[in-house]
C-alpha positions in Angstrom: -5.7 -38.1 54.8 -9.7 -38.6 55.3 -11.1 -42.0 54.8 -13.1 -40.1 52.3 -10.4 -39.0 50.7 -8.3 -43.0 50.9 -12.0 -44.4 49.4 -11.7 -42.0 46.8 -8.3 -42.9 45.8 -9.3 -46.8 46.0 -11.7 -46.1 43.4 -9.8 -44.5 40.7 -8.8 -46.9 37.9 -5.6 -47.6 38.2 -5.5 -48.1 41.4 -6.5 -52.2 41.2 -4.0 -52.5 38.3 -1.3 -50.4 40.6 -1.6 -52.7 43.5 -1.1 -56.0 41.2 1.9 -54.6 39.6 3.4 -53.8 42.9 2.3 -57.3 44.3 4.1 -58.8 40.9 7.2 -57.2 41.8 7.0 -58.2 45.2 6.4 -61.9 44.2 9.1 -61.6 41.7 11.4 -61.0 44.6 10.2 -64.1 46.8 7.7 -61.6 48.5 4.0 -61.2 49.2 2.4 -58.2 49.9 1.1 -59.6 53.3 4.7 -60.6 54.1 5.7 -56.9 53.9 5.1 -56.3 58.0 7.1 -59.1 59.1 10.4 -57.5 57.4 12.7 -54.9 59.3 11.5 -51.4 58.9 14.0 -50.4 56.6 13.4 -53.7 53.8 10.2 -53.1 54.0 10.8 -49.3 53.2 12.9 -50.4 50.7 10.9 -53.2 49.0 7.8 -50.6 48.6 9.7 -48.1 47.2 11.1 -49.7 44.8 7.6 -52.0 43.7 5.8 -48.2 43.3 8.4 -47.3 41.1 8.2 -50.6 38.9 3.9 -49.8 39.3 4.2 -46.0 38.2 6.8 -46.7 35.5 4.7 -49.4 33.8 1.3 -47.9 34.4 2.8 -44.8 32.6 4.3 -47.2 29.8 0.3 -48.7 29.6 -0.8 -45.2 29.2 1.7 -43.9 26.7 1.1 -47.2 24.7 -2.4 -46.4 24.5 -2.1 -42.3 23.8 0.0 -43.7 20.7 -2.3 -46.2 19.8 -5.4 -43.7 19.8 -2.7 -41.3 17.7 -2.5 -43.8 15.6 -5.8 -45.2 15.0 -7.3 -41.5 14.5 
């Protein structure tokens, strides 16, 4: 991936809201995201795989919240 291409990413809008929800997750497990390179490989791994999830899952509930809200509200 370009740095174009990463910058562009960075700028979409979920992006900010992604990254706190993963940090959240992480801190909810006695982590910090600047913590994450001090872990074995394979926590680490496991840690960010499982704090997108959590991000992806609740930035789709946010979303689907808000289509029904708009459905609602029209």
């Amino acid at each position: 991936m370009r740095a174009s291409e990463r910058r562009e990413i960075a700028d979409l809008p979920h992006t900010t809201l992604a990254w706190q929800l993963i940090k959240i997750y992480l801190s909810r497990r006695g982590y910090r995201l600047d913590q994450m390179h001090q872990l074995p490989a394979e926590m680490e791994k496991e840690l960010m795989t499982a704090a997108n999830l959590y991000a992806s899952l609740k930035l789709a509930e946010i979303e689907s919240r808000s289509k029904l809200r708009r459905k609602i509200h029209s």
